[in-house]
Each structure stands twice: as structure tokens, then as C-alpha cells.
C-alpha positions in Angstrom: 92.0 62.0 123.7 89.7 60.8 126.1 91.3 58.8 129.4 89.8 55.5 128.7 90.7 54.8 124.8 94.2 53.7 124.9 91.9 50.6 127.2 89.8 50.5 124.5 92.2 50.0 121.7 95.0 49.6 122.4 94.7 47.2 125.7 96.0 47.0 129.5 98.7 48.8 130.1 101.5 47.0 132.9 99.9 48.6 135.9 96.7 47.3 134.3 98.0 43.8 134.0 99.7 43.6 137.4 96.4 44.9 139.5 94.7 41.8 137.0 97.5 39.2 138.3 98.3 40.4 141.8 93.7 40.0 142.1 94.6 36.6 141.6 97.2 35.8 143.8 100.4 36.0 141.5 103.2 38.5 141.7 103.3 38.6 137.7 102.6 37.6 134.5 105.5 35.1 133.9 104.7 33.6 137.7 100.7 33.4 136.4 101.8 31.1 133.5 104.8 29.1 135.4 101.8 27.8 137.5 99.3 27.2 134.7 101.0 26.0 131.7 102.4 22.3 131.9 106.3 22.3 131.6 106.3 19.7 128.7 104.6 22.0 126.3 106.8 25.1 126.8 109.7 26.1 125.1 113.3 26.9 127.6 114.2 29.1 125.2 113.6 32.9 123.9 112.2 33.4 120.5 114.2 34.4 117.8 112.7 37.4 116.8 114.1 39.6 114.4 113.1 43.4 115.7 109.5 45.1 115.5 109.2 46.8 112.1 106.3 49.4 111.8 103.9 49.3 108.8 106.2 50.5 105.6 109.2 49.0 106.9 107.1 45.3 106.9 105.5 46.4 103.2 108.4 47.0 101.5 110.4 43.8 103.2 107.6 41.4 102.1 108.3 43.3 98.9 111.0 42.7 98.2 110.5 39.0 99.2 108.1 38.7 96.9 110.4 40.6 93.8 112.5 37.3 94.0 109.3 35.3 92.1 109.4 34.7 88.8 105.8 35.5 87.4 105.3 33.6 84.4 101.7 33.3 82.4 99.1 30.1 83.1 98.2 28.2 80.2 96.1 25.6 82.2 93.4 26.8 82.4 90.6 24.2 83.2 87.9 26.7 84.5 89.9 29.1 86.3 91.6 31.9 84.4 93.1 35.4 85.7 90.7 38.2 85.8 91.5 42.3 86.2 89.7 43.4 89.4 88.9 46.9 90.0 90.7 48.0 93.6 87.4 49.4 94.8 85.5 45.8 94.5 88.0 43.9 95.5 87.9 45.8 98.8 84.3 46.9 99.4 83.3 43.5 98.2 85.9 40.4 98.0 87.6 41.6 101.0 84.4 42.0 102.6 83.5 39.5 105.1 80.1 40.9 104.8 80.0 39.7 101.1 82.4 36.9 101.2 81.0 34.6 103.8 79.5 31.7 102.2 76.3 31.1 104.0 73.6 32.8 104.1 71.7 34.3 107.2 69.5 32.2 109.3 67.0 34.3 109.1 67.6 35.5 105.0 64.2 37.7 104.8 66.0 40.3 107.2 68.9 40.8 105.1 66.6 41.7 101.6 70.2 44.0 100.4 72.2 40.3 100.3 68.7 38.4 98.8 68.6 41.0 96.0 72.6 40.7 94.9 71.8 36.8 95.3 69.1 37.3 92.9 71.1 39.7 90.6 73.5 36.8 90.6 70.8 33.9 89.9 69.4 36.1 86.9 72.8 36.7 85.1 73.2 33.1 85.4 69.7 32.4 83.7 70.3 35.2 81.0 73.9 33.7 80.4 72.8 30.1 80.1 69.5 30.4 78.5 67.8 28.6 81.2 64.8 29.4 83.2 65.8 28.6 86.6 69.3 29.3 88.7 70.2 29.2 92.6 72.4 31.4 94.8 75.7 29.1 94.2 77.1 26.0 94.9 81.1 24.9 96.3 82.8 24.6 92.9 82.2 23.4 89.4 83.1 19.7 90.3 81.0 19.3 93.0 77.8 21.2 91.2 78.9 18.5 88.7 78.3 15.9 91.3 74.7 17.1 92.6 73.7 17.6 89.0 74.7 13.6 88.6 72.2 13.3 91.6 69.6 15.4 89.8 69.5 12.8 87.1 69.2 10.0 88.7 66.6 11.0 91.3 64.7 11.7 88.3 64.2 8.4 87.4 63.2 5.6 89.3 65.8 3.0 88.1 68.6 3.5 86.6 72.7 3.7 87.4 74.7 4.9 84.7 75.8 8.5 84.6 78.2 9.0 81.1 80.7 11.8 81.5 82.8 12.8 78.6 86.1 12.6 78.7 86.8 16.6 77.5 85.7 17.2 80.9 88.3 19.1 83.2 89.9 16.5 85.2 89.4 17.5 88.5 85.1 17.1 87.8 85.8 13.7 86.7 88.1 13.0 90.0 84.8 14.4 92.1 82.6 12.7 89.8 84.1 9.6 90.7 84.3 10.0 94.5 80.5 11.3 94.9 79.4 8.3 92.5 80.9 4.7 94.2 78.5 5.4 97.7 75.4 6.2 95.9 75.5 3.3 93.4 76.0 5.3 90.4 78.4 3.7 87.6 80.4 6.3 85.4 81.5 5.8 82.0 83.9 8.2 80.7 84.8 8.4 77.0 84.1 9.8 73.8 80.3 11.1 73.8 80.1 11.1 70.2 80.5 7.4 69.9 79.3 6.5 72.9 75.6 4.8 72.2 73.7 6.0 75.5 70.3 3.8 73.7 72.4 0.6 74.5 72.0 0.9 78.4 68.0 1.2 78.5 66.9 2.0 81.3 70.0 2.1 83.3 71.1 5.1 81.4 70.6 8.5 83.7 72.5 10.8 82.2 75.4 12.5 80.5 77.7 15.7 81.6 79.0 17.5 78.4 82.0 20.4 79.0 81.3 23.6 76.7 83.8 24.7 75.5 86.0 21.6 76.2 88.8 21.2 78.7 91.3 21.8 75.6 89.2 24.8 74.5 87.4 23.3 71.8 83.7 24.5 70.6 81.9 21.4 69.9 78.5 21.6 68.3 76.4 19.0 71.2 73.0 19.5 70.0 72.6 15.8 68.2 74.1 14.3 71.1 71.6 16.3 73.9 68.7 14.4 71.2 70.3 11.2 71.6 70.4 11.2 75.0 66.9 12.5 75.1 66.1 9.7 72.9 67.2 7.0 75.6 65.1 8.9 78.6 68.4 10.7 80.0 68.9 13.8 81.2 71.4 16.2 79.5 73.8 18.1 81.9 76.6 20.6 80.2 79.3 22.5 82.2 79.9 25.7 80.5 82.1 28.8 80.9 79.8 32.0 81.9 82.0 34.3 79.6 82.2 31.9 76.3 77.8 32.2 76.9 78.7 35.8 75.7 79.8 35.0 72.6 78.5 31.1 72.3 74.9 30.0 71.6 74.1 29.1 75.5 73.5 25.1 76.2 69.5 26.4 77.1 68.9 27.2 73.5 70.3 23.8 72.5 68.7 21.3 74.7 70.2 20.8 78.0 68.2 20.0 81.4 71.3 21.3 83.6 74.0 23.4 83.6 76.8 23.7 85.8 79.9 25.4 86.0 82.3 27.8 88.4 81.6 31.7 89.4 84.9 32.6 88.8 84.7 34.0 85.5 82.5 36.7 86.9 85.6 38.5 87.4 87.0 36.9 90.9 91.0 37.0 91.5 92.3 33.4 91.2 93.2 32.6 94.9 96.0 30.3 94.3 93.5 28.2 91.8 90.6 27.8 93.5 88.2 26.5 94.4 85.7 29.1 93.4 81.7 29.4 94.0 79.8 27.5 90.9 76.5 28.3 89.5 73.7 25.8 88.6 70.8 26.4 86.3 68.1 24.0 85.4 64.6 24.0 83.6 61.3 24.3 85.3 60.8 20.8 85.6 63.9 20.0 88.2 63.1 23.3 90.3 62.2 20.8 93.0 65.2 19.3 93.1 67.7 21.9 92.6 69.7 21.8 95.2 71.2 25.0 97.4 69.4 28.3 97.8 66.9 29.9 96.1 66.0 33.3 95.7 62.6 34.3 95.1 60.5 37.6 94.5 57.4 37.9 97.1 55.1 40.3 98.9 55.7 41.2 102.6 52.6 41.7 104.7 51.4 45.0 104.0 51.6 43.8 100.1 55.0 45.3 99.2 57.3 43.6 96.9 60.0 41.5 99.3 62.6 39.0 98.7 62.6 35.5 100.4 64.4 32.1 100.1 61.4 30.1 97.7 61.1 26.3 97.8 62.6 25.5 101.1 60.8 22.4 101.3 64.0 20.7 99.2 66.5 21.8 101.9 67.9 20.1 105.0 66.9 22.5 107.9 63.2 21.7 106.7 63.5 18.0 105.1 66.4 16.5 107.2 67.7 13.2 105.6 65.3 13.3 102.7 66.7 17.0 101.5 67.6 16.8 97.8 71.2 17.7 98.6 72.8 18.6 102.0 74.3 21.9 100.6 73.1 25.1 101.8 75.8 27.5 100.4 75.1 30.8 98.8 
């Protein structure tokens, strides 16, 4: 062992720390911190500190802690169900803080390995959904809900009243309702199947559909993606990534948008959330699809490359007149 690594890892040893104190004027540590820490925020007391426990000790006492729950099966549902993780992605990948953080570089073209698992991710969503178009990601299904709702109304020039249905998971309708009061924007929530979106004219912007419902149920929504058509609205659907496998995918039946959490592409629950949502859209809202975008490209000696496409919608580049102020991937 080489004379300089317990300095390196393991840190100053006391003959170490009382050359550091004693270069300062102070005969120790406990004088150094009498003179700079106030009185009124220190404790008089010792800590009560059981003894140090090494490694396998601390494993199996948190163990055994944790025997005492009683693990029962979730029912609830409402976008976030349990998932079986391989070890080996959980920890190259989920526990990777190379993976895991949610922003992406500042300079994206370097990193072309995290561009190409963003656009792995952004085609899986467009193969899943049936839609030609899908970003890196947004924060969660609610608030993808939200900038969808903003989606629909930018793309008209009047118009205030965004319907949601009321099989929607609560917690998007909660979101829904916060994002909606400061922009103007007046929800209805009900029944979509009665609800005549013709009768609002030109004030209608909108609708958000949940596929499969919050109660699980398979509803067929192609008449009402017509009728909204019909009155000049825009059709947004929140859908489950996994029921896509098996169900005909809102982009074969009509809708403009669809939103709806990341989760179901296998990631542990995390106490319930929130997860990372997905977004895909038709060609015509590219431009205001909010979050990152992942395109294919050339570099300069004519090589296929990877790059973030349509920056022009984003903040760093558009400031207060960005399409949404999310830059999460």
C-alpha cells in the first residue's frame, strides 16, 4: 500500500488534523468549533448513539426492521403498477446517476451514447402509440397532460375550453386544474360521450381521453375523436405504453396527442411516483411539442450524428416565448 492512500481515501488522520488546527491558531478540534460555532445552535449534550456496526451487521438490522412490514398487493393502480426489474439494470442503469439524471447535457451533441438511448426511447414511444412524432420525456403523466392542454389551445387563436373526461386518473385532473385557472383556460370535466363539444363553437380547444380508463375499462373513442374534430378541437388521449401492445394505439384511431407516464417501461415504483411521461404528437404540432427532441443528422465530415432538432421551441433559445419552459429528458 502506497504511503499516501489511507490520505486519499480514507482522510486525515489526528496528527493530520492537529498540524491543520494548531496552523491556525487552535490547540484542537473541539477549541476550533467552541470559537466558531454560535452557542445557541449547539447541542450541551452527547449524542445518543447506539455503537458503530460494520456493513452485515447494519444489513441484516435494517432487515429485520423491515420483516416487521406487512407487504400486501396494490389494487390502485392509476398509471403506476409494480414491475420485475432485472438486478443488472437496475444497477448499471436506474442506480446510475449517469442515466438517471433528468437533464440533459448542455452541450447534448458530445454525449451521441445518451442522444441515441433518448432516441431509442422517442421511437418505442412512436411505434407504441402509432404516432409520428415523440420527445425525450416530460415530469409525469399529469403534467404532460397539462402541456398537451397548452398545445391545443395555442393552436387556435381563440378559444378557452379544454373538456377532460372524467375516467381520467385523478391526480391529471388535480394538475389539470392548477395549470388551467392562470392561463385562462376553463375545464369541463364529465362524461365525454354525452358531452356535445359542437355546442361551445369556437371556444372549444380540446378534449383529453384516458385509454384504458382510470377503472380499467377499454372504451372504443373513435366517434368521439370525429366529434371533436367536427367542432375544430384537438384530440389528446393518455394511454398506458403496455395496453398499446395489445390495444389498437390512439394514432391509428384519430388522436393529435398522446400523453402518458414512462413507468410501464419496466421502472420500480419508488413509493408511487412520480415517474418520467412520454408525449407523442402528429407532424403538424412538431413545433410546439414541448421538451427535447432528438434528431438523426450529419456531423461535418458527412457522417451520420445525433443532435437535439427544433431548438427554436425551447427556452434557452426563445426565452419567454418558448412553447413550454420544460427542458427534461
Amino acid at each position: 500500500m502506497s504511503s499516501d492512500f489511507p490520505a486519499r481515501h480514507i482522510g486525515p488522520s489526528s496528527s493530520d488534523a492537529a498540524e491543520m488546527v494548531a496552523d491556525i491558531g487552535f490547540d484542537s478540534v473541539d477549541a476550533l468549533i467552541d470559537k466558531v460555532v454560535p452557542q445557541p445552535i449547539r447541542s450541551s449534550d452527547d449524542l445518543d448513539l447506539p455503537a458503530a456496526l460494520s456493513e452485515s451487521e447494519a444489513l441484516a438490522e435494517l432487515e429485520a426492521i423491515m420483516a416487521k412490514n406487512e407487504v400486501r398487493q396494490s389494487f390502485i393502480g392509476q398509471g403506476y403498477y409494480d414491475t420485475i426489474v432485472p438486478a443488472v439494470i437496475q444497477r448499471n442503469v436506474l442506480e446510475n446517476p449517469g442515466w438517471y439524471t433528468a437533464y440533459t447535457p448542455y452541450q447534448a451533441e458530445i454525449a451521441q451514447g445518451r442522444l441515441e438511448a433518448l432516441l431509442n426511447f422517442q421511437t418505442m414511444v412512436c411505434d407504441l402509440t402509432a404516432m409520428p412524432v415523440a420527445n425525450a420525456s416530460l415530469l409525469d403523466e399529469g403534467t404532460a397532460a397539462a402541456e398537451a392542454m397548452a398545445m391545443c389551445a395555442a393552436s387556435r387563436s381563440k378559444g378557452t375550453t379544454f373538456f377532460v373526461s372524467d375516467r381520467c386518473h385523478p391526480q391529471t385532473i388535480e394538475i389539470l386544474k392548477t395549470r388551467a385557472e392562470p392561463v385562462g383556460i376553463e375545464l369541463e370535466i364529465g362524461d365525454e360521450f354525452s358531452f356535445d363539444f359542437a355546442a361551445k363553437g369556437d371556444e372549444f380547444i380540446g378534449v383529453l381521453l384516458q385509454y384504458p380508463a382510470t377503472d380499467g375499462a377499454v372504451e372504443d373513442y373513435a366517434d368521439i375523436v370525429e366529434r371533436a374534430h367536427e367542432a375544430a378541437g384537438q384530440a389528446v388521449v393518455a394511454t398506458d405504453l403496455l395496453a398499446c401492445c395489445l390495444l389498437k394505439p390512439p394514432g391509428e384511431w384519430g388522436a393529435d396527442i398522446v400523453v402518458g407516464s414512462a413507468q410501464r417501461f419496466g421502472v420500480p415504483l419508488g413509493f408511487g411516483g412520480p415517474h418520467a411521461a412520454f408525449m407523442s404528437c402528429t407532424d403538424k404540432h412538431k413545433r410546439r411539442l414541448p421538451g427535447r427532441l432528438v434528431g438523426v443528422s450529419k456531423d461535418a465530415n458527412g457522417r451520420p450524428a445525433l443532435r437535439l432538432s427544433l431548438q427554436t421551441r425551447e427556452q434557452h433559445i426563445r426565452r419567454e416565448k418558448a412553447t413550454s419552459n420544460i427542458c427534461t429528458a
